[in-house]
N, C-alpha and C positions, 0 to 999 in steps of 0.2 A: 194275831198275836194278842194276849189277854196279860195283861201285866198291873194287877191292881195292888200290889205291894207298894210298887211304883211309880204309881200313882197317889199315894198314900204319902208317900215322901214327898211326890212336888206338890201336894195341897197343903203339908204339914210346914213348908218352907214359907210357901206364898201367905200363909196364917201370918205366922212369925214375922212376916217381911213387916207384914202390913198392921203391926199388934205395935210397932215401932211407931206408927203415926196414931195407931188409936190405942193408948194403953190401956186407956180401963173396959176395953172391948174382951165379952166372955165370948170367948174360943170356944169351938165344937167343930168335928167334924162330921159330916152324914156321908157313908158311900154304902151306896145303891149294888149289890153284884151277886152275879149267879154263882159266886164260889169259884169259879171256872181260874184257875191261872196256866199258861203255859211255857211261861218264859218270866225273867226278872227275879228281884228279892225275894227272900222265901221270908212269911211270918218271923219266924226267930231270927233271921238278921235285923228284922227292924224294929224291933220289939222294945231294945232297949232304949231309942229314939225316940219312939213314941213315949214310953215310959218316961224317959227326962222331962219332957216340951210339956207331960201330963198334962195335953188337953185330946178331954174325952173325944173318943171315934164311937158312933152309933152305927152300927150297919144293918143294913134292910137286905136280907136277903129274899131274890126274885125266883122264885119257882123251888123254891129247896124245901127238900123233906129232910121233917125234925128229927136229928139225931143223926143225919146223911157228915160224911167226911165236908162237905165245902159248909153247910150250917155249925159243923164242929169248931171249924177252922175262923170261920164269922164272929163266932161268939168268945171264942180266943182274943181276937182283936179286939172286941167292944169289951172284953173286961180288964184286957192293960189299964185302964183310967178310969175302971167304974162304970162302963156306960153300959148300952144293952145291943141286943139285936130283937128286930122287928120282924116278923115272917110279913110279906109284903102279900100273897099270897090271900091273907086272910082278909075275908067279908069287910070287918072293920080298921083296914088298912088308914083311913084317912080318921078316925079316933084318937089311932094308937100315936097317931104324928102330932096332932093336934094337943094331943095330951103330953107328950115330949112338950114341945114346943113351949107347952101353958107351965111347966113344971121346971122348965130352965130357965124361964123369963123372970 
């Protein structure tokens, strides 16, 4: 069972829970996925959740060709909040992070 909407929502809570004892902590999410879902929330149910809580989701999508329906759907997600998708794929996978990283800090 592959359900990363919903997963999406229990990271986006446990943020939240925890932005209570640290408030000036800048939120972000990273999820890691092949696109793959088979079961749970579909994007546009929780779209507009995400959108409220507006803390960017960055997704690395693993093995997806650019422009493929689950890279479409990826980059959907990462642009509710501004953020991006990463093709995990490529050569300089560990740049592209590192430069994230250097550029939200």
């Amino acid at each position: 069972m592959t359900i990363p909407y919903d997963a999406v929502l229990v990271a986006l809570k446990m943020m939240k829970d925890k932005k209570e004892e640290v408030p000036n902590a800048k939120m972000m999410l990273f999820v890691l996925s092949d696109g793959a879902q088979n079961c749970g929330y579909d994007l546009d149910r929780i779209s507009p959740i995400i959108g409220g809580l507006r803390i960017p989701v960055y997704t690395i999508g693993y093995d997806l060709n650019e422009g493929s329906p689950a890279a479409n759907e990826l980059q959907r997600l990462s642009n509710i909040n501004e953020a991006s998708l990463i093709n995990a794929t490529s050569d300089d996978i560990i740049n592209h992070m590192r430069n994230l990283f250097n550029v939200q800090l």
